[in-house]
PASEBA-1860 file (N, C-alpha, C; in nm, 3 decimals):
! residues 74
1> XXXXXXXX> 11.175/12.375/8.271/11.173/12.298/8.392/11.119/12.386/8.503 ~ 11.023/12.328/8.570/11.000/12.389/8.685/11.062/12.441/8.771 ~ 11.056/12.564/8.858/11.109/12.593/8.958/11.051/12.582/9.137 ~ 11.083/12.511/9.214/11.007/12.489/9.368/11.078/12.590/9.452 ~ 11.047/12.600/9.512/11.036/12.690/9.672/11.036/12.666/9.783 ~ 11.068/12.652/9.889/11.014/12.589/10.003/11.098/12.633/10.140 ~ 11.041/12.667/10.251/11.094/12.683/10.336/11.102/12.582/10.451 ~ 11.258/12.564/10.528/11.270/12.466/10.578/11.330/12.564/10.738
9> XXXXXXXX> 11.389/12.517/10.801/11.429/12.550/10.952/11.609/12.548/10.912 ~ 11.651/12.647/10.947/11.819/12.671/10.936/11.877/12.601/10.978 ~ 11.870/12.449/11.023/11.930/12.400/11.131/11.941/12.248/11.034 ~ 11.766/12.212/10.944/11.737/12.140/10.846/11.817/12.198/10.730 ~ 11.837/12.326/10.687/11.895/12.332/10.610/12.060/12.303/10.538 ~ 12.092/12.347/10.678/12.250/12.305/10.712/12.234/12.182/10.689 ~ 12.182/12.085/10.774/12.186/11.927/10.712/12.183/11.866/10.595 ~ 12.091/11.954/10.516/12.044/11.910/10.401/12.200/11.938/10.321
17> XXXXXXXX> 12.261/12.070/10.293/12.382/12.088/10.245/12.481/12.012/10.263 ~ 12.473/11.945/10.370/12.621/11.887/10.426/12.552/11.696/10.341 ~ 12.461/11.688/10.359/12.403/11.592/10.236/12.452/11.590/10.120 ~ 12.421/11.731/10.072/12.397/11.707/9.922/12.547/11.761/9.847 ~ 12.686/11.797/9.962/12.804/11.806/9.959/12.864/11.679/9.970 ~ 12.825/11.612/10.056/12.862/11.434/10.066/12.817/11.330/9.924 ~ 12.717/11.384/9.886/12.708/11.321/9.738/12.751/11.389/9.637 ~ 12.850/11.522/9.645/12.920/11.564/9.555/12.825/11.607/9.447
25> XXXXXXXX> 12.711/11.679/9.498/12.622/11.720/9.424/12.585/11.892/9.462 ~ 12.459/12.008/9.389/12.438/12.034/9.456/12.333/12.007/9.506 ~ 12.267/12.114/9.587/12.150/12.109/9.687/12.034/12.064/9.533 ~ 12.041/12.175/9.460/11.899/12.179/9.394/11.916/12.039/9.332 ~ 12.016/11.944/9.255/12.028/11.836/9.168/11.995/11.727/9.274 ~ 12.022/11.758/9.431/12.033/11.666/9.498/11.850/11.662/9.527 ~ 11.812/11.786/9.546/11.660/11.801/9.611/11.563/11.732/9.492 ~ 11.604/11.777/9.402/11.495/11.661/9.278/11.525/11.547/9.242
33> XXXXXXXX> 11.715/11.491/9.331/11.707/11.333/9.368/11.641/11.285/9.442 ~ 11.627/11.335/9.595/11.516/11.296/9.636/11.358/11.313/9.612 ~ 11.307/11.381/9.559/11.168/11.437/9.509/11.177/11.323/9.431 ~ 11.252/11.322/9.346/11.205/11.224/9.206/11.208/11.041/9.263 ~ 11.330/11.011/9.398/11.304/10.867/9.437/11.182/10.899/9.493 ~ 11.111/10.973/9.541/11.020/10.952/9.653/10.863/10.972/9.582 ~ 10.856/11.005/9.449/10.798/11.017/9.327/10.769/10.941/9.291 ~ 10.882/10.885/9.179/10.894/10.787/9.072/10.863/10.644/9.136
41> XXXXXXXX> 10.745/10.630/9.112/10.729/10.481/9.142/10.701/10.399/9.057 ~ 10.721/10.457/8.922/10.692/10.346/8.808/10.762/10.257/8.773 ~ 10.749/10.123/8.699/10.833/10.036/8.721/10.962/10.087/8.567 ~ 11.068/10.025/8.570/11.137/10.039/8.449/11.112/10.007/8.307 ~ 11.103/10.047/8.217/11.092/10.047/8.096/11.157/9.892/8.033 ~ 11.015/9.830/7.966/11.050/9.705/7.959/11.017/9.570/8.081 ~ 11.013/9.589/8.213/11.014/9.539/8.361/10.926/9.417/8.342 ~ 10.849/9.447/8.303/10.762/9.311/8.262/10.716/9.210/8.169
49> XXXXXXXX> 10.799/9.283/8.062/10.888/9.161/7.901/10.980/9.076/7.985 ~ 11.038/9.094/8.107/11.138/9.001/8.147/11.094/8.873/8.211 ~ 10.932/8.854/8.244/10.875/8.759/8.301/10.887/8.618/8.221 ~ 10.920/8.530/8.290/10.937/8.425/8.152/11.063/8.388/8.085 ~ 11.149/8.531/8.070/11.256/8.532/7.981/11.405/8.459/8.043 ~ 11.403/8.358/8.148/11.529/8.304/8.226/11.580/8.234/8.120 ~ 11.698/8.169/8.052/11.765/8.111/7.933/11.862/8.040/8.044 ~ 11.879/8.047/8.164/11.992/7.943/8.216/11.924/7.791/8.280
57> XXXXXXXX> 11.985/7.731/8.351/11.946/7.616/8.398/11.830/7.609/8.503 ~ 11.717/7.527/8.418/11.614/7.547/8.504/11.640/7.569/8.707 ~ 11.567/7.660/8.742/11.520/7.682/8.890/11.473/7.578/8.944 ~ 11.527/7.540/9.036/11.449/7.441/9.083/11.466/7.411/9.248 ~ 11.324/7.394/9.315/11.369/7.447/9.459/11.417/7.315/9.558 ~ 11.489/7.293/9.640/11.566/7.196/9.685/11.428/7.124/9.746 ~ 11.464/7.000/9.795/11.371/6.947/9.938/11.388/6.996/10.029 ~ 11.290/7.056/10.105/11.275/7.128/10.219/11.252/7.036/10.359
65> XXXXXXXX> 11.313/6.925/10.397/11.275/6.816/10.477/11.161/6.831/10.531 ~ 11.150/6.756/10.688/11.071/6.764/10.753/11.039/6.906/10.880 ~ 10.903/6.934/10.873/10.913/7.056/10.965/10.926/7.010/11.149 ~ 11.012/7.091/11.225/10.960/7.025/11.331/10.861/7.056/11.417 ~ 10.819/6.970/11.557/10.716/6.970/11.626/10.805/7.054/11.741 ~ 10.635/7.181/11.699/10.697/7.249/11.807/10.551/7.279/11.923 ~ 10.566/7.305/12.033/10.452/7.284/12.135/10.339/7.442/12.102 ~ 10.247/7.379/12.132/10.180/7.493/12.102/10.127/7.611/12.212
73> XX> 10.112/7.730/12.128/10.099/7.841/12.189/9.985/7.848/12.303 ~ 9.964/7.877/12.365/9.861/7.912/12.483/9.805/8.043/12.523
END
């Protein structure tokens, strides 16, 4: 596994700790939680076999009545 580096401002850093103490983590597990949400943008495994796949009572969208009259912009 890779190792990163990085220098931040003592003031950012303190913050960052008191973070990654509030998620009962540490810093480094917490720093490649964020790296990896801010990363990972692929969708989930499987994500798009689910299109199609609903088995309950058809969806179906209500009547949306009438829209009203509203005056127009100027």
């Amino acid at each position: 596994m890779a190792q990163l580096h990085c220098y931040v401002p003592d003031e950012i850093a303190e913050q960052f700790k008191k973070k990654a103490e509030h998620a009962h983590t540490s810093t480094s597990k917490y720093l490649a939680m964020l790296i990896k949400n801010e990363i990972g943008s692929t969708w989930p495994d499987n994500y798009f076999e689910l299109f199609g796949s609903w088995e309950g009572v058809p969806l179906e969208r209500p009547e949306q009545g009438e829209y009203e009259q509203r005056q127009e912009l100027k």
